[in-house]
C-alpha positions as CSV (number, residue, x, y, z in Angstrom):
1,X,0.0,0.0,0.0
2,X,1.8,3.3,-1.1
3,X,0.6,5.2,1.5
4,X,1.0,2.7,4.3
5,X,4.8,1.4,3.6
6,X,4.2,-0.4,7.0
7,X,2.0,-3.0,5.1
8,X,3.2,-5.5,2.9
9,X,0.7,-6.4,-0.3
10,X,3.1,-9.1,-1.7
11,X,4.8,-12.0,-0.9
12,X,7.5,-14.1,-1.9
13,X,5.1,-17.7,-1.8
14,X,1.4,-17.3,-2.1
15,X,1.0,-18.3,1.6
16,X,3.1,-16.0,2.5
17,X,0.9,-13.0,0.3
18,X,-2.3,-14.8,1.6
19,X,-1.3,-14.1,5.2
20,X,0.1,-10.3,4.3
21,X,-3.8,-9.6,2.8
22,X,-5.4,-10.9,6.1
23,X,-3.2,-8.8,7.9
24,X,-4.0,-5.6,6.5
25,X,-7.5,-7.1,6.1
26,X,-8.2,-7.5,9.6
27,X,-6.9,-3.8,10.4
28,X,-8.9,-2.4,7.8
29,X,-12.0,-3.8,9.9
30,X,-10.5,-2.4,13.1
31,X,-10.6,1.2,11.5
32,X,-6.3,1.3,11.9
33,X,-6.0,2.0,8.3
34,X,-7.1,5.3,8.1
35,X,-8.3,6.5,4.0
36,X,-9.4,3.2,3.0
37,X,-12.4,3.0,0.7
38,X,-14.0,-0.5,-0.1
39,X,-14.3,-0.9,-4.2
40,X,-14.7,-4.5,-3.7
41,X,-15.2,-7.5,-1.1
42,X,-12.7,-10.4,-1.0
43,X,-13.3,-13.6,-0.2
44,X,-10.7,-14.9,2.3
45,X,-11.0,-18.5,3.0
């Protein structure tokens, strides 16, 4: 995330990116992100 250099958005396996996303996921829903704007859900599983 550009303006959030503190988060990482890839990863150098996919389980490695998967956990990154649920990271920044979960403090997106904890309003710790400030600025973000929902375009579209995803689907963690």
């Amino acid at each position: 995330m550009q303006n959030h250099p503190d988060y990482f958005t890839q990863g150098e396996t996919l389980d490695e990116l998967k956990e990154n996303l649920k990271d920044i996921f979960k403090d997106i829903e904890a309003d710790l992100i400030p600025q973000v704007k929902t375009v579209e859900e995803m689907v963690i599983s």
